[in-house]
DSSP file (Angstrom, degrees, kcal/mol; ACC not computed):
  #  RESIDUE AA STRUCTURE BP1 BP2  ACC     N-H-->O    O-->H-N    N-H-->O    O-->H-N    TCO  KAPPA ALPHA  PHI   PSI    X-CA   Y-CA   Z-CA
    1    1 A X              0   0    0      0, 0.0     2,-0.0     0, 0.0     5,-0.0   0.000 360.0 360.0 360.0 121.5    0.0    0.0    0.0
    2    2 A X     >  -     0   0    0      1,-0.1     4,-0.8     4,-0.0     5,-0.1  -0.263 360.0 -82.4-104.0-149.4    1.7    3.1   -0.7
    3    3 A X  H  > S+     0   0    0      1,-0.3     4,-1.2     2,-0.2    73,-0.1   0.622 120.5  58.0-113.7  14.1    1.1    6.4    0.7
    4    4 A X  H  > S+     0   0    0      2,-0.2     4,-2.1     1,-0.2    -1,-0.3   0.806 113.4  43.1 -40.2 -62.7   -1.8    7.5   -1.4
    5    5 A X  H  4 S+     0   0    0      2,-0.2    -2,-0.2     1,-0.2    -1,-0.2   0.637 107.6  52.0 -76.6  -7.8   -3.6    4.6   -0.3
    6    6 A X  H >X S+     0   0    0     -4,-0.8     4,-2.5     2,-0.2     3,-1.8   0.867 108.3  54.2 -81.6 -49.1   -3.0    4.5    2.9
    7    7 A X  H 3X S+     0   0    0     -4,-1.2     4,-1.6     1,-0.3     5,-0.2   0.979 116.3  37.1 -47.3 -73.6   -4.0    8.1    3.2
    8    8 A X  H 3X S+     0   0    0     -4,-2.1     4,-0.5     2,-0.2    -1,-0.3   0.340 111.9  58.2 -81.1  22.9   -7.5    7.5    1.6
    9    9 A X  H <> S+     0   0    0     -3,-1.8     4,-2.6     2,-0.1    -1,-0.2   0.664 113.0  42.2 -89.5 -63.9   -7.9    4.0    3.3
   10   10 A X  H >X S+     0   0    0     -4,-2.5     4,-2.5     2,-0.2     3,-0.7   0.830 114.0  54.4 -39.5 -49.8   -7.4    6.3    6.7
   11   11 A X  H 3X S+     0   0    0     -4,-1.6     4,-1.5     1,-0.3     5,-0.4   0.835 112.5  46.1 -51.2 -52.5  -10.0    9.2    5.1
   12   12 A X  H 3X S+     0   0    0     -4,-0.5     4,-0.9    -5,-0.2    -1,-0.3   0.724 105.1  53.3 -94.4   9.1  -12.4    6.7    4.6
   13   13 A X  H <X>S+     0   0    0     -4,-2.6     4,-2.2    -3,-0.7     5,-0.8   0.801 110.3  53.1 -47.6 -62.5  -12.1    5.1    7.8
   14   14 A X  H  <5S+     0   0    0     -4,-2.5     6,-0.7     2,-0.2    -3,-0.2   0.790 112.8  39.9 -42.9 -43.7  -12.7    8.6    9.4
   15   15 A X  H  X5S+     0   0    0     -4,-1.5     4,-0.7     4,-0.2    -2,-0.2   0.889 114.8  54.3 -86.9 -49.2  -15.8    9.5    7.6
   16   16 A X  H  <5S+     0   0    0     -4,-0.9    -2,-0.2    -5,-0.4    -3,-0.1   0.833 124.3  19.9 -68.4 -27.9  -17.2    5.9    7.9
   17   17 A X  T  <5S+     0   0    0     -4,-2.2    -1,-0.2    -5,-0.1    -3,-0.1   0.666 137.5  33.4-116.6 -24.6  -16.8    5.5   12.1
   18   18 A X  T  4<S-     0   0    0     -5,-0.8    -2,-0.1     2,-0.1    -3,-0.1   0.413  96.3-138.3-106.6  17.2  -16.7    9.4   13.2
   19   19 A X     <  +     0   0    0     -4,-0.7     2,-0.5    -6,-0.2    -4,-0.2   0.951  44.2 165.4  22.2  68.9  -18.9   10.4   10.4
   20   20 A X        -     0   0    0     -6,-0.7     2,-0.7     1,-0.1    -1,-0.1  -0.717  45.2 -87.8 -91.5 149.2  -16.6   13.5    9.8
   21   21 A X     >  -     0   0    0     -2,-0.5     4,-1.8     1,-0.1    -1,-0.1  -0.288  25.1-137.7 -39.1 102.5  -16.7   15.6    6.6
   22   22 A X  T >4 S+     0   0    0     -2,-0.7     3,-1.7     1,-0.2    -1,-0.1   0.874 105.5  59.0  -7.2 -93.1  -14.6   14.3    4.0
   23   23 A X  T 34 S+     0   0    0      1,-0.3    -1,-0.2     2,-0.0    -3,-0.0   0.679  99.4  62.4 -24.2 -70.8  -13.4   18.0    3.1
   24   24 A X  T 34 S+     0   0    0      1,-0.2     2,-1.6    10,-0.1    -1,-0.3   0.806  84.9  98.8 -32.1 -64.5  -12.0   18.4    7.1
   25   25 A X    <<  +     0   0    0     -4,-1.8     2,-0.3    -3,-1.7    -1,-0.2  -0.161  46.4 140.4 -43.3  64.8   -9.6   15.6    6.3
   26   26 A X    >   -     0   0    0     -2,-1.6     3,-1.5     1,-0.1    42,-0.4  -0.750  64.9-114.4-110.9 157.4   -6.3   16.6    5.5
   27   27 A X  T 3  S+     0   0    0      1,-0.3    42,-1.9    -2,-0.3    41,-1.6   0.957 124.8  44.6 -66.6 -45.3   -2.9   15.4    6.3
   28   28 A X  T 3  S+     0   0    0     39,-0.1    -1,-0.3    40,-0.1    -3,-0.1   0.881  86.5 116.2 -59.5 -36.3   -2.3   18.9    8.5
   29   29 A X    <   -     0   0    0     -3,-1.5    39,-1.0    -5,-0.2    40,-0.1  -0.053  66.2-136.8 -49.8 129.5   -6.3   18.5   10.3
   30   30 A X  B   > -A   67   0A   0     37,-0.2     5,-0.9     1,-0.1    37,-0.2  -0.470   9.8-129.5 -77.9 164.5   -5.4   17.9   14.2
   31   31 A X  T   5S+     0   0    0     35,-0.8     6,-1.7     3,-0.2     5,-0.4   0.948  94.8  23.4 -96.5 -36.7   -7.5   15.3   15.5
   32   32 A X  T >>5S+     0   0    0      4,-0.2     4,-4.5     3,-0.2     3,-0.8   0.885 126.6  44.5 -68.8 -89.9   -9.0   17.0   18.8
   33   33 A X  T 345S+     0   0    0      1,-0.3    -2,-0.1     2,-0.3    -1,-0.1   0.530 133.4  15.0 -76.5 -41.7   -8.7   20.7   18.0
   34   34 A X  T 345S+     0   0    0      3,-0.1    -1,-0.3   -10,-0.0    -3,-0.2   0.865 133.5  36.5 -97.8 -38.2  -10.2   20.2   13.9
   35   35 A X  T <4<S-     0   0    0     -5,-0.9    -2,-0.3    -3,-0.8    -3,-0.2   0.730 100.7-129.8-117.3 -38.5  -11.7   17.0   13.5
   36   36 A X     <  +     0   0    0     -4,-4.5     2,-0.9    -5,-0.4    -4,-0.2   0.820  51.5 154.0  96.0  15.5  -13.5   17.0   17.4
   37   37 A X        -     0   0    0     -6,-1.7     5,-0.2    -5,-0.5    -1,-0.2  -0.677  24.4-165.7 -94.2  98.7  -12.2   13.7   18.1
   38   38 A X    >>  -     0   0    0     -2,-0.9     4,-3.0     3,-0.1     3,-0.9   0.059  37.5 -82.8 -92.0-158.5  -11.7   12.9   21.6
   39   39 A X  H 3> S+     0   0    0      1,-0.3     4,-1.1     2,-0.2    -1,-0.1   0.698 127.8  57.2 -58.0 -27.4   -9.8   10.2   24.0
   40   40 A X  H 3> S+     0   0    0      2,-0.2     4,-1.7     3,-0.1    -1,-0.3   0.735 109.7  49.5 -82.0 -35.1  -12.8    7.7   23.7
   41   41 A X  H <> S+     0   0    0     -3,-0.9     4,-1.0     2,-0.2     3,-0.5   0.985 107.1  56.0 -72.0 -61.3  -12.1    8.1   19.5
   42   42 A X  H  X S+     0   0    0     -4,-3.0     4,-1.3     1,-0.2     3,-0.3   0.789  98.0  51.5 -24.7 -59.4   -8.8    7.5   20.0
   43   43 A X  H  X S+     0   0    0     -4,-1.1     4,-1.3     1,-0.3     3,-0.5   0.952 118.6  49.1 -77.3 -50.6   -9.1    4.0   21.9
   44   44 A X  H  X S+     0   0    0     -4,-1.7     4,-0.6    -3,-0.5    -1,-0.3   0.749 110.2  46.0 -67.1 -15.8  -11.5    3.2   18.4
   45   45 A X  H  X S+     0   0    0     -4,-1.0     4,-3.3    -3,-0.3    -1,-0.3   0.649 104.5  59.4 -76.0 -18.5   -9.3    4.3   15.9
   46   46 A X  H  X S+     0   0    0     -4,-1.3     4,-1.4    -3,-0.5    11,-0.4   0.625 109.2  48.7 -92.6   2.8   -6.7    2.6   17.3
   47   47 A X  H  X S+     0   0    0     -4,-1.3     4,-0.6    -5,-0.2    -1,-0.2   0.818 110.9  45.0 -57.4 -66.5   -8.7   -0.3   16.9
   48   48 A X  H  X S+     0   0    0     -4,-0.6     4,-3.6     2,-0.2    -2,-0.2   0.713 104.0  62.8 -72.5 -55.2   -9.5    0.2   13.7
   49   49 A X  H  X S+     0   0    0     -4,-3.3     4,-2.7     1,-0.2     6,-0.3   0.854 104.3  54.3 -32.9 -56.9   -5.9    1.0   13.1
   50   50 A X  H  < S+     0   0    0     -4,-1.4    -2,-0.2     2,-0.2    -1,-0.2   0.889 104.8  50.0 -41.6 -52.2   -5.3   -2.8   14.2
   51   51 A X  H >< S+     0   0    0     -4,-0.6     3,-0.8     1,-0.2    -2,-0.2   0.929 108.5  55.5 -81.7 -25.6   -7.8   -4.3   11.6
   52   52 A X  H 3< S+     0   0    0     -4,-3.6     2,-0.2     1,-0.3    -1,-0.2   0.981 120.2  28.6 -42.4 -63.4   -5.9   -2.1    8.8
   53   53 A X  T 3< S-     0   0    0     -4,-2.7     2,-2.1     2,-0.1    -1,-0.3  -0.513  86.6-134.4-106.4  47.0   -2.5   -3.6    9.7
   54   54 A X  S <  S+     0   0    0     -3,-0.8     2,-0.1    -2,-0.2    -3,-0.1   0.275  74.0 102.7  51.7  -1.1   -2.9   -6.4   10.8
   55   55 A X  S    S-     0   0    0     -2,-2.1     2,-0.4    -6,-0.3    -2,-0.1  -0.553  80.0 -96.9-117.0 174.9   -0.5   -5.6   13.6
   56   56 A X        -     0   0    0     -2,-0.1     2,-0.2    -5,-0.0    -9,-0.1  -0.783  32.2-128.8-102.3 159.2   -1.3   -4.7   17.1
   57   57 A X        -     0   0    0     -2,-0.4     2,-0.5   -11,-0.4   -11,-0.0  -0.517  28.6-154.5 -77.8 154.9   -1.3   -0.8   17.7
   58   58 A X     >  -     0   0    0     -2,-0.2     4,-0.8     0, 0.0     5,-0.2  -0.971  20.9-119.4-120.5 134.5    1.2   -0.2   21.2
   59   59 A X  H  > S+     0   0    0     -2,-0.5     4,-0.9     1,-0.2    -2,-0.0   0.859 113.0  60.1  -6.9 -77.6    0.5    2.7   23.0
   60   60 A X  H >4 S+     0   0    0      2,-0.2     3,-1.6     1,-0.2     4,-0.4   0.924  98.6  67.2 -61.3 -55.4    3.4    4.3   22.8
   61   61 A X  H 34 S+     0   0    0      1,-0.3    -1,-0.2     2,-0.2    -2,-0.2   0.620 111.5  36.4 -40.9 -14.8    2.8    4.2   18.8
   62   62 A X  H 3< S+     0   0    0     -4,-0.8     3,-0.5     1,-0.1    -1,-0.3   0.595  93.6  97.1-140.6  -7.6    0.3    6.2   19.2
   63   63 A X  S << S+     0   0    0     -3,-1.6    -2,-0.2    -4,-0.9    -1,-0.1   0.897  95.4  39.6 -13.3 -79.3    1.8    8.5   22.2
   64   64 A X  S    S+     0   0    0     -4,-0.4     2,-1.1     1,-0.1    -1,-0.2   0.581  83.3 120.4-101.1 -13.3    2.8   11.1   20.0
   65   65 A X        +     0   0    0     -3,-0.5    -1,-0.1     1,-0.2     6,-0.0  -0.438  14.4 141.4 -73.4  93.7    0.0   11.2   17.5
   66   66 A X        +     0   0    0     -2,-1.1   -35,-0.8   -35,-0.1    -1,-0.2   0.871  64.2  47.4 -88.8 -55.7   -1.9   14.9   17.2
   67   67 A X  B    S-A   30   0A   0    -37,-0.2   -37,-0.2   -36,-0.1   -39,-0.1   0.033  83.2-111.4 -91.3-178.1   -2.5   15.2   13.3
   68   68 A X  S >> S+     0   0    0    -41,-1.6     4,-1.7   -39,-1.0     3,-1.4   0.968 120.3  59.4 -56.4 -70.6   -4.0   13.0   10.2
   69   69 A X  H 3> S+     0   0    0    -42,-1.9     4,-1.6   -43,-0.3    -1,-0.2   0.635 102.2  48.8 -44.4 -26.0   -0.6   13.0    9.0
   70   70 A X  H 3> S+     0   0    0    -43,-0.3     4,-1.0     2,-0.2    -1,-0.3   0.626 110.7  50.2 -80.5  -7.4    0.7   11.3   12.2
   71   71 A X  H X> S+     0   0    0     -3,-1.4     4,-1.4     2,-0.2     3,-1.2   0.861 111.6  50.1 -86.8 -79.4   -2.0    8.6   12.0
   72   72 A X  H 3X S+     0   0    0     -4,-1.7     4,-2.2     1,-0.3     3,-0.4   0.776 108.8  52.9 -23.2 -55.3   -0.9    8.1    8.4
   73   73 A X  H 3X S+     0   0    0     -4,-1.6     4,-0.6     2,-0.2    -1,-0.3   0.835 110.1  45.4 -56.3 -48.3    2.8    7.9    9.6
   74   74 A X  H <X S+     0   0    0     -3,-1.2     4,-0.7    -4,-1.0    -2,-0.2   0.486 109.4  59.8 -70.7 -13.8    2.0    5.0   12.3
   75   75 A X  H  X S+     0   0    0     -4,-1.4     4,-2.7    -3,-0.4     3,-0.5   0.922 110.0  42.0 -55.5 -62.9   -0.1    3.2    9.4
   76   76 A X  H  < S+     0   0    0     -4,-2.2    -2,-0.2    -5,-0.3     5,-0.1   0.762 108.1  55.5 -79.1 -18.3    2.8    2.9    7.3
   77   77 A X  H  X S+     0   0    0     -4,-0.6     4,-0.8     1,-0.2    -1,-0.2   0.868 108.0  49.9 -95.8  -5.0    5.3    2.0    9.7
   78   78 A X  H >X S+     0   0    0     -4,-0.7     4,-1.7    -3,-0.5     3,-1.4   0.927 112.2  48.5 -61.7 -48.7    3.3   -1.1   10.9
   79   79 A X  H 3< S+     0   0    0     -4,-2.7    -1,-0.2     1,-0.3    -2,-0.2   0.508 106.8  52.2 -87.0  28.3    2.9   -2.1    7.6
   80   80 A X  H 3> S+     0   0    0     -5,-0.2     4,-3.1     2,-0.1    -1,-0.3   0.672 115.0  52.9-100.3 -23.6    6.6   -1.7    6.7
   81   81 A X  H << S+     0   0    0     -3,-1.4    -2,-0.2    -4,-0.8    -3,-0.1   0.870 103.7  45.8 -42.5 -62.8    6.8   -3.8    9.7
   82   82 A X  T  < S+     0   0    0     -4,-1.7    -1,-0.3     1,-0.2    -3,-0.1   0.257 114.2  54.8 -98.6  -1.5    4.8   -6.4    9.0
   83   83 A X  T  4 S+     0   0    0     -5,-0.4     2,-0.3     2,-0.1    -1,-0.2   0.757  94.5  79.0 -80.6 -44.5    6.6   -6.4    5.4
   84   84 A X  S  < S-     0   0    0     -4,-3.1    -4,-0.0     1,-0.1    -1,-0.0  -0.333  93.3-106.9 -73.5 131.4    9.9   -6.8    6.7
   85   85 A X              0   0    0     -2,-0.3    -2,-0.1     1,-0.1    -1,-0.1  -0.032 360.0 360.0 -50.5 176.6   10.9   -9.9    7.8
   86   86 A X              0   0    0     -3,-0.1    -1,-0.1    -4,-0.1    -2,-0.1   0.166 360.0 360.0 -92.9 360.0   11.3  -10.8   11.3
C-alpha cells in the first residue's frame, strides 16, 4: 500500500466511524482541535488502526499522534513492519 492509499484508506475510515466531513480531512487536520475527536475516538481508531495492519497498535505508537498525518505515519510503519521480515 503506498502512501496514497494509505491516506484515503485512513480518510475513509474517518468519515465511515466518526462520520466526519470528507473536506476536514487533511494530512495537517489535528484530531481533537479540527476534526473533534476525543480520547474515547482514540481508543476506536486505534482499533480500527489494528484491523488495517494487521499488527497490534502499542501505546506508545500512538503517544505522540496529534494530526492525520501522524495517524498516516504510524499506518505505514506497521505495515513496513509487517513487510519486513522478522
Amino acid at each position: 500500500m503506498d502512501s496514497q492509499q494509505v491516506f484515503q484508506t485512513l480518510k475513509g475510515t474517518l468519515v465511515e466511524q466518526f462520520e466526519l466531513d470528507p473536506a476536514k480531512i487533511i494530512p495537517a487536520a489535528r484530531l481533537q482541535e479540527d476534526l473533534g475527536l476525543d480520547s474515547i475516538d482514540a481508543v476506536d481508531m486505534i482499533i480500527k488502526l489494528q484491523e488495517i495492519t494487521g499488527c497490534k497498535v502499542r501505546p506508545e505508537d500512538f503517544k505522540e499522534v496529534r494530526t492525520v498525518a501522524d495517524v498516516q505515519r504510524v499506518i505505514e510503519k506497521l505495515l513496513a513492519m509487517q513487510a519486513s521480515p522478522a
